[in-house]
C-alpha positions in Angstrom: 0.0 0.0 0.0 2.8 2.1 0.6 4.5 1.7 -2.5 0.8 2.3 -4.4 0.6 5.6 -2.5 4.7 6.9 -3.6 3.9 6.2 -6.9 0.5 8.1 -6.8 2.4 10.4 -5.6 5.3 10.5 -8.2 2.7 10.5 -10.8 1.1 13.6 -9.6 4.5 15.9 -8.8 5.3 14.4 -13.1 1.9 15.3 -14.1 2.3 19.0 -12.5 5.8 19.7 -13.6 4.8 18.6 -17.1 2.0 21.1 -17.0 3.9 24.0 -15.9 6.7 23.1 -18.4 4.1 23.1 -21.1 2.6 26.7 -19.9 5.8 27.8 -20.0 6.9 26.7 -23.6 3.7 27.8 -24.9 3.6 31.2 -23.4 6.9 31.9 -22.8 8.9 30.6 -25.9 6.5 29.3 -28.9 3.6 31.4 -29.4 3.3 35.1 -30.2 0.8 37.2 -28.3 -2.5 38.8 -29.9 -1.9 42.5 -28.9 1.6 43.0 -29.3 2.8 40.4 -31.9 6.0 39.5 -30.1 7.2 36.3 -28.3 9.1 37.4 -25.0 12.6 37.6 -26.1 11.7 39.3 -29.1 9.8 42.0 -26.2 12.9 42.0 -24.2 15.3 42.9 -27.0 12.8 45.8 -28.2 12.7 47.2 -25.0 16.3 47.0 -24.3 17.0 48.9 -27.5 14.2 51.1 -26.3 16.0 51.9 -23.2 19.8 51.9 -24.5 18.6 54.5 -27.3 20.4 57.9 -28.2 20.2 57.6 -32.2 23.5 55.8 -32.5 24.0 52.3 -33.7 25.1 49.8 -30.8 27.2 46.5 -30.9 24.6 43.7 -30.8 26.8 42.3 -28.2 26.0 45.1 -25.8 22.5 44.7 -27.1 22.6 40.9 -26.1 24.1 41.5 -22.4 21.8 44.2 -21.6 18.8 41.6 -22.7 19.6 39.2 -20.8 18.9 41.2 -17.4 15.2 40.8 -18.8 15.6 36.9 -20.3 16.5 34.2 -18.2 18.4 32.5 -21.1 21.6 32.2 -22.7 22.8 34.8 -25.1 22.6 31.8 -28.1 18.9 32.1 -28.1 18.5 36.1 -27.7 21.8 36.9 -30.6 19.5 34.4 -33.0 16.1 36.0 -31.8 17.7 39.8 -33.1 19.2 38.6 -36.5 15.9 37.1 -37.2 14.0 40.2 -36.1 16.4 42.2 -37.4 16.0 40.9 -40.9 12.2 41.1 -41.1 13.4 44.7 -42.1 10.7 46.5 -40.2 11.9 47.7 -36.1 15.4 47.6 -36.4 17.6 49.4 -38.4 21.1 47.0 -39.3 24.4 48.1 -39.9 26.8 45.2 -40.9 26.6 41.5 -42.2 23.3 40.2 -40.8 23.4 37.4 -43.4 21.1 36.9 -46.3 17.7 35.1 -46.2 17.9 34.1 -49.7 21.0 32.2 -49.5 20.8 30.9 -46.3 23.9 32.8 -45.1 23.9 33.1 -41.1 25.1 36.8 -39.9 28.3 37.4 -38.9 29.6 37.5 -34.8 27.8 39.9 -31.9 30.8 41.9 -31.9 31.0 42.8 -35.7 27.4 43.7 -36.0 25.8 46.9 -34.7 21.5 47.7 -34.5 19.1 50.5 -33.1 15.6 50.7 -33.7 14.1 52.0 -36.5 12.4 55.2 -37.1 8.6 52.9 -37.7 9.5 51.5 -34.2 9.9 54.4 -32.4 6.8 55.8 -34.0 5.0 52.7 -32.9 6.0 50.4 -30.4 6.6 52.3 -27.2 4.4 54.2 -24.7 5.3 54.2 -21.1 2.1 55.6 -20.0 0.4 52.8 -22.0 2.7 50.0 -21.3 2.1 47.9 -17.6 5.2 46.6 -16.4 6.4 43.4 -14.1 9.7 42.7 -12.1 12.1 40.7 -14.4 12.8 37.5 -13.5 15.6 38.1 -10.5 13.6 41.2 -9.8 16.9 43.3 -10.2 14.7 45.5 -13.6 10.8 46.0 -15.2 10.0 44.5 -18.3 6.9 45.2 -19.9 4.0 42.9 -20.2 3.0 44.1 -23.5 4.2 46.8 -25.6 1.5 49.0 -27.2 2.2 48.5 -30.7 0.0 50.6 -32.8 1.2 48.8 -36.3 -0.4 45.1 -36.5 3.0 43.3 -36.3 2.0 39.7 -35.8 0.3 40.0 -39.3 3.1 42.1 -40.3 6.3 39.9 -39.3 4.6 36.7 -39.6 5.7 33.6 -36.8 6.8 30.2 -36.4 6.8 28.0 -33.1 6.7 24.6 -32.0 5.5 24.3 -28.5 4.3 20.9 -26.2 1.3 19.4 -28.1 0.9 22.8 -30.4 2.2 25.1 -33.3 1.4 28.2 -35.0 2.8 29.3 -38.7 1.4 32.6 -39.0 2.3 33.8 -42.8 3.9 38.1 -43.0 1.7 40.1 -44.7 2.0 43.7 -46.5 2.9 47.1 -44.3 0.5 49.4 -46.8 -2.5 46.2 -47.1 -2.8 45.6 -43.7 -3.2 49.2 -42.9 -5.9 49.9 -46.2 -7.7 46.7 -44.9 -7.3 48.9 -41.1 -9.0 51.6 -42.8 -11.8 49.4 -44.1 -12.9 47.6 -40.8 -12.7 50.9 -38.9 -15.5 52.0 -42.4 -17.2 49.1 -41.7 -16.5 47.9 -45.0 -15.6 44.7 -47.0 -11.7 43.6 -47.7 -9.7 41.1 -48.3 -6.1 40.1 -47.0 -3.4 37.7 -48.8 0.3 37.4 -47.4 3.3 39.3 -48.7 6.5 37.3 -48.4 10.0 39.0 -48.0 11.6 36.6 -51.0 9.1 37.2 -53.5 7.9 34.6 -55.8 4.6 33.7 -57.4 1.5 32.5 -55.0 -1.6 31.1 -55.3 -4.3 31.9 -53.3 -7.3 29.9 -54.7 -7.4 28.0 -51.1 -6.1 30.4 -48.7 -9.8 30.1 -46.8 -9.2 33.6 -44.9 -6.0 32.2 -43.5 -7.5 28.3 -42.3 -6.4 26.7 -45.8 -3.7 26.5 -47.9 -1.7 28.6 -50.7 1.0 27.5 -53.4 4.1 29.3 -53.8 6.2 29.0 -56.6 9.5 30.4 -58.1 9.8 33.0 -60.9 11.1 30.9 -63.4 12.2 32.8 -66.9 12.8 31.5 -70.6 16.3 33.1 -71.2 16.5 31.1 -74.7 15.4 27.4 -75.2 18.9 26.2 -73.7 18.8 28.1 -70.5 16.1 28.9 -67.6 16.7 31.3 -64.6 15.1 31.4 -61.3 15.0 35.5 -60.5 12.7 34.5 -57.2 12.4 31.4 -54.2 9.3 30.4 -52.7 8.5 31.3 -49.2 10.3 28.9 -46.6 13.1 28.0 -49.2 16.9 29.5 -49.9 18.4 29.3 -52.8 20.6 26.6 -51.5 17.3 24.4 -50.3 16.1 25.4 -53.8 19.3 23.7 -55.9 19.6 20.8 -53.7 16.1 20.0 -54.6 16.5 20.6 -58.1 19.8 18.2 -58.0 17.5 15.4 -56.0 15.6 15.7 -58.9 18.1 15.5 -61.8 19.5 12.4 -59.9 16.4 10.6 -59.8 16.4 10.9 -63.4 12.8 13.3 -63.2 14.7 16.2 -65.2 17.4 16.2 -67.0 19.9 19.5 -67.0 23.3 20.1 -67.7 25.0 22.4 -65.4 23.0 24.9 -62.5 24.7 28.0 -61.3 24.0 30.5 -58.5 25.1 33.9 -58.6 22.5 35.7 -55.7 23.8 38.4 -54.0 20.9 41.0 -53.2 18.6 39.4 -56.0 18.4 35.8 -57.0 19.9 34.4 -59.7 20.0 30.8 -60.5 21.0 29.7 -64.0 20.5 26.1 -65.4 21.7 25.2 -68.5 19.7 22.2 -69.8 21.4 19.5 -72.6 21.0 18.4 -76.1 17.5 17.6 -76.7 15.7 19.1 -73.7 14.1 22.4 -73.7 13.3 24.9 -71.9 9.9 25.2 -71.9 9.3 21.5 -70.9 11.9 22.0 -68.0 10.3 24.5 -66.9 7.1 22.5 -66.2 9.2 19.9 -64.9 11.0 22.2 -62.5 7.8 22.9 -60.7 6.4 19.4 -60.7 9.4 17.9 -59.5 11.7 20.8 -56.9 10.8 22.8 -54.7 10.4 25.7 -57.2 6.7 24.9 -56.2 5.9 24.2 -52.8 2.3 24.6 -50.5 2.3 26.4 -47.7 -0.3 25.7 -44.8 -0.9 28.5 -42.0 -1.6 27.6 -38.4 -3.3 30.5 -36.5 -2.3 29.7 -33.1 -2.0 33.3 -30.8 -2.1 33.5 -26.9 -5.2 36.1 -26.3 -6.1 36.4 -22.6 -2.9 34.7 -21.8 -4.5 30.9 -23.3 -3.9 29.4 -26.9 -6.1 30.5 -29.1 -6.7 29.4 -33.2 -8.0 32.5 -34.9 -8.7 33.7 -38.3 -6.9 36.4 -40.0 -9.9 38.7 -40.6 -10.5 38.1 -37.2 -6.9 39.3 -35.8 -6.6 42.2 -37.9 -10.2 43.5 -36.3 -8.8 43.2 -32.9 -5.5 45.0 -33.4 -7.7 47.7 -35.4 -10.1 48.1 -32.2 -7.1 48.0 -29.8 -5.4 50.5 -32.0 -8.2 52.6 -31.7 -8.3 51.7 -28.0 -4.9 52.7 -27.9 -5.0 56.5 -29.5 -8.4 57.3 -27.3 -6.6 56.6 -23.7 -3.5 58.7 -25.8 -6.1 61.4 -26.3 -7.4 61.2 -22.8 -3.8 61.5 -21.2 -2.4 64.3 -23.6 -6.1 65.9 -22.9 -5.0 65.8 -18.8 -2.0 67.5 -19.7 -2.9 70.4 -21.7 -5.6 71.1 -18.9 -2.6 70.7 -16.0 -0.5 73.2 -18.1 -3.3 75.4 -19.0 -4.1 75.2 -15.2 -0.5 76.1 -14.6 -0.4 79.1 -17.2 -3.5 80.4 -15.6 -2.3 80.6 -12.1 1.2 82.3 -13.0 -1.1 85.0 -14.9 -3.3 85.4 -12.2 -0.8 85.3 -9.6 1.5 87.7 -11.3 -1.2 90.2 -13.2 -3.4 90.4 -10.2 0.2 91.3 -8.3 -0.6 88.1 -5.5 2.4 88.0 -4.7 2.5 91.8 -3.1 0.3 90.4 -0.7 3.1 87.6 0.8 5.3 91.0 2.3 3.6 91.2 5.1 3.6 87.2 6.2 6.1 86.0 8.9 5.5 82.2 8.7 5.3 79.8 5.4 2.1 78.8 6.1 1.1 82.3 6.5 2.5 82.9 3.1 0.9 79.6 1.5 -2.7 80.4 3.1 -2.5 84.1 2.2 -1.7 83.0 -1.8 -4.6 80.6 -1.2 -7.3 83.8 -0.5 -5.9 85.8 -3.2 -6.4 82.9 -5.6 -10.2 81.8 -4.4 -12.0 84.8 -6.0 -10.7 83.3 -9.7 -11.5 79.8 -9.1 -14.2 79.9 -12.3 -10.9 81.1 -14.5 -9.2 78.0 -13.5 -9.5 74.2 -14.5 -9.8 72.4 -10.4 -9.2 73.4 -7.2 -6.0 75.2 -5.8 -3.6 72.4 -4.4 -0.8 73.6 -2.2 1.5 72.3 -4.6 0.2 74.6 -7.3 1.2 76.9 -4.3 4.6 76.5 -3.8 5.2 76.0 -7.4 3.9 80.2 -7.3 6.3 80.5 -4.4 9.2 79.3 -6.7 8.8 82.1 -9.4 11.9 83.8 -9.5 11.8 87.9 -9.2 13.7 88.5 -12.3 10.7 86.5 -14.4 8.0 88.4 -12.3 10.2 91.7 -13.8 10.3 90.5 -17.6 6.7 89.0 -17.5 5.6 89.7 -20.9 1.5 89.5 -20.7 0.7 89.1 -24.3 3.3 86.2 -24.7 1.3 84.0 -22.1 -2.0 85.2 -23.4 -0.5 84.0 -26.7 0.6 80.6 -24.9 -2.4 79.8 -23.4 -4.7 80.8 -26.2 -2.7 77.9 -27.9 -3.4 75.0 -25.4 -7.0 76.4 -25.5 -6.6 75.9 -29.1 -5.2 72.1 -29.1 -7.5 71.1 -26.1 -10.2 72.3 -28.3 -8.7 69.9 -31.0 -7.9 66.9 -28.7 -12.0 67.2 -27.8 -13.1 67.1 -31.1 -10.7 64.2 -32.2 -12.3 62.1 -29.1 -15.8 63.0 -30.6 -14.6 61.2 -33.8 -11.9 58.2 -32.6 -13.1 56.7 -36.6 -12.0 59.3 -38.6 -9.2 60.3 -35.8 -7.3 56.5 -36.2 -8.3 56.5 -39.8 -5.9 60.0 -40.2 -3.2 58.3 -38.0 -3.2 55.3 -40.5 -3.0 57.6 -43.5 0.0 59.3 -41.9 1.7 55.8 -41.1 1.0 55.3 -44.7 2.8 58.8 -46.2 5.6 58.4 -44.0 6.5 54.9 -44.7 4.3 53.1 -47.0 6.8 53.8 -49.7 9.1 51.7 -47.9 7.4 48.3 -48.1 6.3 47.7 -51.3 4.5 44.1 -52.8 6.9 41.2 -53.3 4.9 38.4 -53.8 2.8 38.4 -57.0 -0.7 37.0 -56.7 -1.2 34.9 -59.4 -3.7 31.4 -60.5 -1.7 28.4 -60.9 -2.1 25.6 -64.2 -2.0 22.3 -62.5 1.2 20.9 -63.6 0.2 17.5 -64.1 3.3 15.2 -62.9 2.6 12.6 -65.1 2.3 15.0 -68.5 6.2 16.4 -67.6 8.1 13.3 -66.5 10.5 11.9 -68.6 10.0 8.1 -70.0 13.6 7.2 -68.9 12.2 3.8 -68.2 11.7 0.6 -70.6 9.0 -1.9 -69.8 9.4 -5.2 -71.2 7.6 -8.6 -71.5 9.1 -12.1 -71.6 6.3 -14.0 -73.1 8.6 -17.2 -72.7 9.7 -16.5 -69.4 6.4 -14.7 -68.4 7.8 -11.8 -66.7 7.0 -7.9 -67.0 8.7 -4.9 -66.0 11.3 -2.5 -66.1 14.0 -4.9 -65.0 13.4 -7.3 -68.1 15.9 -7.2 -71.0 14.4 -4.7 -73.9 15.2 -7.9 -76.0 11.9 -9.2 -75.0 9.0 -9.9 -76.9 7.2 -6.5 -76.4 8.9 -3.5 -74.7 7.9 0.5 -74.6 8.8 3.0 -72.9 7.0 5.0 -69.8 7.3 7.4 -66.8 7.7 6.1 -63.5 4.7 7.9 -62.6 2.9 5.8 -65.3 0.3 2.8 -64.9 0.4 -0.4 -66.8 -2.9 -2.7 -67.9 -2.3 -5.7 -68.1 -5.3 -7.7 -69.9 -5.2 -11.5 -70.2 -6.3 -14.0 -72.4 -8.9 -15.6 -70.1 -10.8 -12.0 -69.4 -9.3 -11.3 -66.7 -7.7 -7.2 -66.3 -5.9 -4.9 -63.7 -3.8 -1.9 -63.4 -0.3 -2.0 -61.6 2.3 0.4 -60.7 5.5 0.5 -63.0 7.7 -2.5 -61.7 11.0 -3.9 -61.9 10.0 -7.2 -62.0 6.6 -8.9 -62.0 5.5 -12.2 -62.9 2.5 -12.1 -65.0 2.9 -15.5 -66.9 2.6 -16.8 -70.7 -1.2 -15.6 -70.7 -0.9 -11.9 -71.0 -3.2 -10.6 -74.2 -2.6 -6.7 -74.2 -0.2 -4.6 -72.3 -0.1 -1.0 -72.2 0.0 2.5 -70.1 -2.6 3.8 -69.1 -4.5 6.5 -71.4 -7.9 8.2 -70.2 -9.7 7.5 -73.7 -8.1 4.4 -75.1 -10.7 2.5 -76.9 -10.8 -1.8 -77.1 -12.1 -3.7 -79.3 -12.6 -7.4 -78.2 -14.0 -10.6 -79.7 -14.5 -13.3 -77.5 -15.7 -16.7 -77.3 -18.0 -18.0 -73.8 -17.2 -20.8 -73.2 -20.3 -21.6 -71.5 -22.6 -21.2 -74.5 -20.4 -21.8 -76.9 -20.6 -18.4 -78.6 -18.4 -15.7 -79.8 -19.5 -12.0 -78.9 -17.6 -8.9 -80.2 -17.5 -6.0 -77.7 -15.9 -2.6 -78.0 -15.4 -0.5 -74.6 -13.4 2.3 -73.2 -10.8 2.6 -70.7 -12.6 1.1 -67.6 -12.4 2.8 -64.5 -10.2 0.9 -61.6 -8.1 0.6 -58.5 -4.5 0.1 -58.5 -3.8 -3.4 -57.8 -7.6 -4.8 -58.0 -8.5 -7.5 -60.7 -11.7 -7.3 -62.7 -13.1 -9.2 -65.2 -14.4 -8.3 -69.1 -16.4 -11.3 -69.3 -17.6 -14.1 -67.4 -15.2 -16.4 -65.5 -15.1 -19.8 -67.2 -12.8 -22.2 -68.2 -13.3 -22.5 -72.0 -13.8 -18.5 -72.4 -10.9 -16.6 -74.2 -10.0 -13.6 -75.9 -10.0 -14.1 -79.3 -9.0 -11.2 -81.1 -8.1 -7.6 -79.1 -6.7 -4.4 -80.9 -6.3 -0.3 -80.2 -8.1 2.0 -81.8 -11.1 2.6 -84.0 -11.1 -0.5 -85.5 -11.8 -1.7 -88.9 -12.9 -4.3 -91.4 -12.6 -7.9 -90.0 -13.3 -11.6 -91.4 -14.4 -14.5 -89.1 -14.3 -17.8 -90.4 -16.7 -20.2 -89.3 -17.0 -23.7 -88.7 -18.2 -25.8 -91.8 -21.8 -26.1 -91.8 -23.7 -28.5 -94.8 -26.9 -26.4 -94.7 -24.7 -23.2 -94.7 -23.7 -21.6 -98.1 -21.0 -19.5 -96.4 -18.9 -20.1 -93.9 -17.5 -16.7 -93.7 -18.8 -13.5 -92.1 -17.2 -9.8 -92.9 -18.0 -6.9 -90.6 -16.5 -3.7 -89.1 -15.5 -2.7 -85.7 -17.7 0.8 -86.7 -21.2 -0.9 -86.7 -20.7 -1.9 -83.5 -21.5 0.8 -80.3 -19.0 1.3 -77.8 -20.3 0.3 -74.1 -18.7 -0.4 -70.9 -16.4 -3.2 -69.9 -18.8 -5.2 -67.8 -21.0 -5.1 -70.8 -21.6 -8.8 -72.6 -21.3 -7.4 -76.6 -23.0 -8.4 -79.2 -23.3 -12.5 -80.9 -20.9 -12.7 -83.7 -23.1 -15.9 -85.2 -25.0 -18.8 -84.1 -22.1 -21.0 -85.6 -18.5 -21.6 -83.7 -16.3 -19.3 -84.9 -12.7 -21.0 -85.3 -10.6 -17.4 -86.3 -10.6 -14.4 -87.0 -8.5 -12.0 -88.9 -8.1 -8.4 -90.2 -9.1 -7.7 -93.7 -7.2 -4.4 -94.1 -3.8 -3.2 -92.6 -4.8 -1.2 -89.7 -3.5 2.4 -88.6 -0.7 2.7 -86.1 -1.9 2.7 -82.7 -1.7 5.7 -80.5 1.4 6.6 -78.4 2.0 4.8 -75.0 0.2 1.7 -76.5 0.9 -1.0 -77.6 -1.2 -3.9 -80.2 -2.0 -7.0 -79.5 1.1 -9.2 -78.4 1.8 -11.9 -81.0 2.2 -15.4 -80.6 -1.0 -15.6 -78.5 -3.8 -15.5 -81.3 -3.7 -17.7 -84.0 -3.1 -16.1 -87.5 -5.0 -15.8 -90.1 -5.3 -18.8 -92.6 -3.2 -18.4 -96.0 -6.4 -18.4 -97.9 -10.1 -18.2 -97.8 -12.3 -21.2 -96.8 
């Protein structure tokens, strides 16, 4: 029992650790947070910037040790945390090799590299009188809980995480969209919202679903002439090193074929394959897509924390809450910059007041300081209505502070002029609180002036051609059969009775003399045995033409059918199973004039029936046909030399029907 009880126990302290560990991975590492957009070392490193500002570029090793009074980690996590920030291109300004996100290229050390934060950041990001802060983590500094960001970064940067049981992949969006689309939620109107990514590229966006689906992203692939492609853009979540590797996987595996591949990025991409003799450029390009990464799809995962918990949200959905905590945001501004202009109107007041109405002549007299402070207090009452709240004694001995030489050089129409100008902007502050719509709307637009210009499209919205995988691989493989030996597939000599060539994305029929069909994969090897009647890839519109004998009845039926539908790997049947029914005669195409000869019959004046594949109709493969004759019918044979078949099909394999006699009956 004692044992039973430790190990409840144990399980109990491992099921509570495990919890706070995953709480703490999701909150404090993984997943970004609604408001702000920032995970907590990317918070810390902002607000250390913040605080180390003066306009000058700093080491990022200085940045780095000041962060880490605010993040309980290692300097690994928070140096890797800045580049990547860093390079989004929007908060911090860089100065220095902070490597290159097409390439791949990592930055170079903290100590060669140098940051501050950017103009759009300082704008932005920072309010102190908006921003609640919390002891750090030895209690030593405040860190803030939230930053007020006014810009709607999450959408803007974009994030990736990989917490306990969880992730989020939230795609970057563009700076001027997202603050048009702003515009239209605050209008109360209709808009639409696709994602912007920093490398360029092509995108579909046929299934994006409003951020719950899925979008394509391609390279931009160009015709230089028919001997030589370039890519002059990656897809998102590739480099052009990912990118060749992928394209050399490709070439390997025999799916492409190209002759040398080049990359000269620096600040644009340039990759330059040369393709060989016979192989062009158009068809490669197909192929490139089909078969690299050159396409690639892209899933997003909309995990936030809101209200400190996990949440799965919709784009449309985010972007309304940062617009409504935006305008949030600039009304409590409006409130607080309202409070001051009425405490420095309510200052400017009580210094004309105090020195116009010549207060302070009434202080000579006073022997004691709280003589002097009441006395300025009774002087002061009869203007209360002038003024915006009650006289505190602080606004008192701030009075008593006045130097005489300003009391000298007052100049009254300069503070009339003063406060006739904070009458003026509180006046203005009121109105803008009247209209918080049109009030954020103008703050957008300014945002938009002052920087939109900066952040241009990359990613060109385009609809994609399904490139059909099947249609662009090569047929670099040679199918064979061994009637003799019975074997089929890719592994048997070309010397074989039959061989053709195919795709390994291809599927075979196989059709056998006994009725008997099914589709397979492209093997190496396959026994199939002496039996097989047709053999062929698979084409969407082949048409059959069959005669067969039942060997039940005794009677010979000719059918003609399409390309039946199927499952890899299942057999079906084109007539029924018996061991006397065979295929008699099966051929490609259209068909044409045929003979069957017929067993000799006394009260019979022919024995020989002509008639053409064309007066038959075409039905389905389960379908019985139509009776040939009453009589047996011993052969049959062509009476004209038929057409070539189609590509990727191949005729009847010989040696399985009889051929026709020499001469007529």
């Amino acid at each position: 029992m004692e044992n039973k009880a430790d190990f409840g126990e144990l399980h109990k302290l491992f099921d509570d650790n495990f919890i706070d560990y995953t709480s703490y991975v999701i909150r404090e590492r993984a997943i970004p947070d609604v408001d702000d957009g920032l995970k907590p070392v990317q918070r810390r490193i902002l607000q250390t910037l913040f605080n180390m500002d003066d306009g000058r570029f700093h080491k990022v090793a200085n940045v780095v040790g000041a962060t880490m009074k605010l993040h309980p980690h290692g300097d690994a996590s928070i140096y890797a945390a800045l580049v990547n920030l860093a390079n989004k291109g929007f908060l911090i300004d860089r100065q220095g090799n902070f490597g290159n996100i097409l390439t791949g290229d990592g930055a170079s050390a903290a100590r060669y590299i140098e940051c501050r934060l950017s103009p759009l950041a300082l704008a932005t990001m920072f309010n102190k009188d908006l921003t609640t802060y919390v002891d750090s983590y030895d209690g030593r500094m405040q860190e803030p809980v939230s930053l007020p960001a006014k810009i709607p970064l999450l959408l803007l940067h974009g994030a990736d995480g990989i917490a306990v049981g969880m992730a989020t992949k939230i795609l970057p969006y563009n700076f001027c969209e997202l603050l048009e689309a702003q515009k239209k939620i605050l209008r109360d109107e209709p808009f639409e919202l696709f994602p912007d990514f920093p490398k360029g590229g092509l995108m579909d966006v046929s299934g994006y679903d409003d951020g719950s689906g899925r979008i394509k992203c391609r390279a931009v692939i160009v015709e230089k002439d028919e001997k030589t492609v370039t890519i002059n853009a990656i897809p998102h979540s590739t480099t052009t090193e990912s990118l060749i590797e992928s394209i050399e996987r490709a070439a390997k595996a025999g799916r492409i074929k190209i002759m040398s591949i080049n990359d000269y990025t620096a600040e644009e991409v340039e990759i330059e394959i040369k393709l060989p003799r016979g192989i062009y450029a158009e068809d490669t390009i197909k192929a490139l897509y089909a078969f690299s990464d050159c396409e690639i799809p892209v899933t997003p995962n909309m995990t936030v924390i809101h209200h400190n918990t996990p949440e799965v949200i919709r784009v449309s959905d985010l972007l309304r809450h940062n617009t409504t905590k935006l305008k949030a945001d600039l009304e409590q501004e409006l409130h607080i910059e309202l409070g001051r202009l009425r405490e420095k109107l309510h200052a400017h007041t009580l210094e004309q007041i105090f020195i116009e109405e010549r207060i302070y002549k009434q202080i000579e007299e006073c022997i004691t300081y709280e003589a002097v402070v009441m006395t300025v207090g009774e002087g002061l009452a009869p203007f209360r209505p002038q003024l915006q709240r009650d006289v505190t004694k602080e606004d008192i001995e701030r009075l008593l502070e006045i130097r005489i030489k300003r009391i000298s050089r007052y100049d009254i129409d300069k503070k009339r002029r003063e406060i006739k100008e904070i009458n003026t902007a509180i006046r203005k502050v009121n109105k803008d609180l009247q209209d918080m719509v049109g009030f954020t709307v103008s703050y957008l637009d300014g945002l938009l002036n002052k920087y939109g210009a900066l952040y241009p499209r990359r990613t060109k919205i385009e609809t994609f051609h399904e490139v059909e995988i099947r249609k662009v691989a090569l047929s670099n493989l040679v199918v064979a059969y061994d009637r003799k030996e019975g074997f089929l597939g890719s592994g048997v000599k070309s010397e074989a009775e039959i061989s053709f060539n195919c795709s390994e994305y291809d599927k075979i029929l196989l059709i056998f003399a006994n009725g008997l069909y099914k589709v397979i994969n492209v093997v190496e090897k396959l026994f199939v045995g002496p039996e097989l009647a047709w053999v062929g890839i698979v084409e969407p519109k082949l048409l059959f033409n069959m005669i067969y004998v039942d060997g039940q009845q005794n009677l010979t039926y000719v059918k003609r059918f399409q390309m039946p539908k199927f499952i890899l790997e299942k057999e079906y049947r084109l007539f029924a199973e018996h061991p006397r029914s065979k295929i008699m005669f099966l051929e490609l195409g259209e068909g044409g004039a045929m003979r069957a000869y017929l067993a000799p019959s006394k009260r019979s004046r022919s024995n020989i029936i002509d008639f053409n594949f064309a007066d038959f109709r075409v039905k389905g493969s389960s379908a019985i046909g139509k009776r040939l004759s009453e009589r047996t019918v011993r052969r049959v044979a062509q009476q004209i030399e038929k057409a070539a078949p189609p590509e990727k099909a191949v005729l009847p394999l010989p040696g399985l029907f009889e051929p026709p006699p020499a001469k007529e009956e």
